[in-house]
N, C-alpha and C positions, 0 to 999 in steps of 0.2 A: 504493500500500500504506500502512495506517496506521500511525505510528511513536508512540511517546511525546516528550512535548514535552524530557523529558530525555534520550532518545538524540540529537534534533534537534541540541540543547545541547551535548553530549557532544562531537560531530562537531565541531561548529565550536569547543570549547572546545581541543580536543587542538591543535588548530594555533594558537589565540589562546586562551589562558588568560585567564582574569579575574583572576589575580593580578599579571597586568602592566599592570592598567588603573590611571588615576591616580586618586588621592584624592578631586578633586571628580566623577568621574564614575560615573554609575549604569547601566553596560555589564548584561547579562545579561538574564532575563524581568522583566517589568515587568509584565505581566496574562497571564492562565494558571496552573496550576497545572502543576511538573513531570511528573506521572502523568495527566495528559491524553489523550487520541488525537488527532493532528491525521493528515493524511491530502494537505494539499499545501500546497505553500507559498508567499508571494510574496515577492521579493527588492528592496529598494526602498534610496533614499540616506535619505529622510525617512520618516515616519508622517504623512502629510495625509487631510483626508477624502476627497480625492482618492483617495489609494493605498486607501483603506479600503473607498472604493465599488468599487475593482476588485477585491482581493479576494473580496468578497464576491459580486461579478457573476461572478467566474471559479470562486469553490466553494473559497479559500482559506483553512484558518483555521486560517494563522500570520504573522504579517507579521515577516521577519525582514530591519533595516536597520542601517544605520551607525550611524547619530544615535539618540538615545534619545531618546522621543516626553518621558519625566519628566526634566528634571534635579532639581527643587525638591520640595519634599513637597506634598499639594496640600490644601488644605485643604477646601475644596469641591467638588461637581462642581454644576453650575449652569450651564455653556454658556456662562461667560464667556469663557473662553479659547479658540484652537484646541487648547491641549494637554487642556482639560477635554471640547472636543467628541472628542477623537480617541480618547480613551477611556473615554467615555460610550460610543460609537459600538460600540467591539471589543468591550466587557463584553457589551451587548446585543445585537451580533451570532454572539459567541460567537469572537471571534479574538483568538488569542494574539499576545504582543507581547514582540521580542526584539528586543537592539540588541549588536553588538558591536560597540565604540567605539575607545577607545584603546589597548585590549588589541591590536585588527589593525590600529594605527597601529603599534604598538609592537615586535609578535612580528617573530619573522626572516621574510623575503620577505612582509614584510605592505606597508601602504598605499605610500609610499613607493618603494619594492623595485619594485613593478607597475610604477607611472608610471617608475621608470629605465627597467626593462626594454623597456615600451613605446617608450620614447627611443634603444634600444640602447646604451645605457651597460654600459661596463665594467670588469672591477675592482673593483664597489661593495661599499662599507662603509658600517658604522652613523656617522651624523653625530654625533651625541650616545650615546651607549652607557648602559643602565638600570644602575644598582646590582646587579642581579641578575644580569647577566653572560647568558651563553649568546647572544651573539648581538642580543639583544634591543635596542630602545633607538630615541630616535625622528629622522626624517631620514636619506638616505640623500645618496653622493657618490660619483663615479664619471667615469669618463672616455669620452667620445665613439670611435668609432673612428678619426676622422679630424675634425681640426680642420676648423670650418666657422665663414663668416661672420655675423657676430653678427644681424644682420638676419634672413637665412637659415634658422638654428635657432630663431630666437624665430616667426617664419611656422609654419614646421614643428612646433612647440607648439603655435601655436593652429588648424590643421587638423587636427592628431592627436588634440585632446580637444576641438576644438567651440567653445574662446571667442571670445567675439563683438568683445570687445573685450581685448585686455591693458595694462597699467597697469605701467608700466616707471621706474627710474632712469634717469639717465644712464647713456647706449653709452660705457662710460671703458675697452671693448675694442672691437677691429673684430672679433678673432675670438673663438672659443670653443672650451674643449673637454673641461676639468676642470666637472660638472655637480652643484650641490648641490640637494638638493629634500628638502622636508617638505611633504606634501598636507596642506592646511585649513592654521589660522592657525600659521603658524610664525615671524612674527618675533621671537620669543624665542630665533632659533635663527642670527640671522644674526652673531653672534660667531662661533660653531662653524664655518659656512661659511666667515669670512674667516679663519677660523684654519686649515681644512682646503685655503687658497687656491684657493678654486672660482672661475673664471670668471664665473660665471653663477649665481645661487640663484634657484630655481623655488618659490613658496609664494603663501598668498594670507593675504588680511586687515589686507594691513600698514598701517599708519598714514604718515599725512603725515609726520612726522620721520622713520621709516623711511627711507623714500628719500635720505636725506641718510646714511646708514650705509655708503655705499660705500665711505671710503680712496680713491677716487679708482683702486681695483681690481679692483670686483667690480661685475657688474649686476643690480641688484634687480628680479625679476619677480613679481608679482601676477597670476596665471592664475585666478583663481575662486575659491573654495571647492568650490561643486558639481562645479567640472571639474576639479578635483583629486582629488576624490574619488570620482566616478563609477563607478572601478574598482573602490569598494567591491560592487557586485552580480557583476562577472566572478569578484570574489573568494571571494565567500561562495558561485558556483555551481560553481565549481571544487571548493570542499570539499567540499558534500553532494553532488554527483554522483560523486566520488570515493569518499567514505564510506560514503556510504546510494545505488546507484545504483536502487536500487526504491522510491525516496520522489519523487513529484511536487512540479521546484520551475517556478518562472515567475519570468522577468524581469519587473518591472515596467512596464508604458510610462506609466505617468503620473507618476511619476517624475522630476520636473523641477527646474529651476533657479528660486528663487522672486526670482531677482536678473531684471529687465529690463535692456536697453542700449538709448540711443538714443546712434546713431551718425551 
């Protein structure tokens, strides 16, 4: 059934508002016009040509993902860039482009929230809490049901979200069971975990002096970005099949990790 690109919006706004998205980020439509018809949708982490050619092979035209294909204003289109092919590409094929970013880092049971849940964490609270209050605010902490050996649960990570390889501190615990996590780059966040005494912080992107930010009490994990974030399309299909369930969406499968490992 065909919807408007602002009820599309709408749906997924009411559970992740754009006013809890940060400053440098450019969350919401990006190309399209709110009063638009779309009629299905593709749910994807990135905007690549990739996701663009399948949309468009599948009959989709809206691509609604995590990342926002623009952070920067752009001054050209010319096909210099991927970010100038990818939206050369929508314009001309007619597909709308929506990111909800930090806002469903942010909002309550958003990024974060998922992967505890996923973990079985319980008890969870906001690691960092927004200004805004209600809930809001980014990283989540939580407790395991039963203390598990630190080995053990770090495996158990990287089968449950697919990494190929994890990039860890020092094991300065045998076990675990207090669990902190921020999905995508959160080491601005590992104060907050040593302060919330988490066993273990689940994040990715972090820098080589990171790793030395342990106290000699916490274990620093690097699982991806992409595999941290993954749950962003369970997320966003959760919503609009809840909200809109006579709107066509589709998971992505091209959809990938643009990081390689050689292990």
């Amino acid at each position: 059934m065909d919807m408007k690109i602002r009820d599309v919006a709408a749906a997924i706004e009411e559970f992740a508002p754009l006013g809890l998205q940060e400053s440098y980020d450019n969350a919401g439509l990006a190309v399209g016009r709110p009063d638009a018809e779309v009629h299905k949708a593709l749910l994807a982490v990135d905007v690549t040509e990739e996701v663009i050619e399948e949309a468009a092979a599948e009959g989709c035209d809206i691509i609604i993902t995590h990342h926002p294909v623009i952070f920067h204003p752009l001054k050209r289109l010319n096909s210099a860039s991927y970010t100038e092919r990818c939206v050369e590409q929508a314009v001309r094929r007619g597909i709308a482009l929506y990111a909800a970013h930090t806002n469903l880092d942010s909002t309550p049971e958003g990024m974060s929230w998922r992967v505890g849940h996923m973990l079985g964490l319980e008890s969870m609270r906001v690691l960092e809490p927004a200004a805004a209050g209600g809930g809001a605010g980014f990283g989540v902490v939580g407790e395991l049901p039963t203390e598990l050996p630190t080995e053990e649960f770090m495996r158990h990570v990287m089968r449950r979200f697919g990494v190929q390889a994890l990039r860890h501190g020092d094991i300065v615990r045998p076990t675990v069971r207090r669990v902190a996590i921020c999905t995508g780059a959160g080491g601005s966040l590992i104060d907050e975990a040593l302060a919330a005494e988490a066993d273990i912080y689940l994040t990715a992107d972090l820098r080589y002096n990171d790793f030395m930010r342990h106290e000699g009490r916490m274990i620093l994990v690097d699982m991806g970005h992409f595999e941290s974030e993954y749950c962003a399309i369970e997320i966003l299909f959760d919503i609009l099949s809840k909200k809109l369930p006579i709107f066509a969406i589709r998971k992505s499968v091209r959809s990938r990790n643009p990081v390689n490992y050689m292990v």
